[in-house]
Structures are given as structure tokens and as C-alpha cells.
N, C-alpha and C positions, 0 to 999 in steps of 0.2 A: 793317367799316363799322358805325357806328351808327347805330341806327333809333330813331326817334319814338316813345311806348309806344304812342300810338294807331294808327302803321300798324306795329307787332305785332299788335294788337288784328284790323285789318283782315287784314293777311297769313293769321294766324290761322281767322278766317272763313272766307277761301276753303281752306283745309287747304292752305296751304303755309307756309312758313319764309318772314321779309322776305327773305330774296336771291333765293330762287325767287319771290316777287311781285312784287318789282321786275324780274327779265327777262321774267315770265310779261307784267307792264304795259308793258316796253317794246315788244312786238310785238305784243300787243294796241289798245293806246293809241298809235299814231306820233304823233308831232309833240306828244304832250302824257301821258306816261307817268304822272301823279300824276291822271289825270280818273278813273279807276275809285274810285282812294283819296277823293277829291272827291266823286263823288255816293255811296260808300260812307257817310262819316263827317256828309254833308249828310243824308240819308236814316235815319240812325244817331240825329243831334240831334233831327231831327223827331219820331222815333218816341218819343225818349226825353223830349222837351219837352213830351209832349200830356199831363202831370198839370196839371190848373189852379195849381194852388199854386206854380208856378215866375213864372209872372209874363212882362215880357218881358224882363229882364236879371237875368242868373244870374251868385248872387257865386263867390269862388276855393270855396266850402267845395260848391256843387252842380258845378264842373268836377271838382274832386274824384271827387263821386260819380258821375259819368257818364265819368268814368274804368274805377270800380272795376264800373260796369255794362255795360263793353264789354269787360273783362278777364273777365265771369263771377264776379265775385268778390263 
């Protein structure tokens, strides 16, 4: 399967590999196995959006960077 970079990113986080986070969310999360990755990446933006100088629409080149800041990179 291929995985999203961001839930590697999230997988990551929790110290697993995405196929072990995706069964670990299936039986954690029933009826909605992508809500962990959801308030993960929802909670991820926020923390990552509270520099003033982003504004409130962020262009392709700050998705970018808030890629390379949830890879550690």
C-alpha cells in the first residue's frame, strides 16, 4: 500500500510503521479509523500555524514547509 507522506509523518509519531498504524487505528478508532490521523494533523497545523507571519492562507511553498517540519527535516 501506499501511504500519504503526512500519515508516515503521523505513523512515525506514534513509533509505528503506517501498516501498523493503520490496524493499530482500526481498533482503536471503529466506525472512523483516519480520526486519530485527523485530530493528529489538525493539532500538528495548529501548533505549527501560531508563527504570526503565516497569515490565514498558506501558499504551496509554506505546505511545503510544514511538510519538511512534521518529517523532522
Amino acid at each position: 500500500m501506499t501511504y500519504q507522506k503526512r500519515y508516515i509523518a503521523y505513523a512515525s509519531a506514534m513509533g509505528r510503521s503506517p501498516d501498523q498504524q493503520l490496524a493499530w487505528d482500526e481498533t482503536h478508532w471503529p466506525g472512523g479509523k483516519m480520526a486519530g490521523f485527523m485530530l493528529w494533523i489538525s493539532e500538528a497545523w495548529h501548533r505549527w500555524g501560531q508563527a504570526p507571519e503565516w497569515g490565514d492562507a498558506w501558499s504551496d511553498r509554506q505546505h511545503e514547509m510544514f511538510d519538511a517540519w512534521l518529517s523532522g527535516s
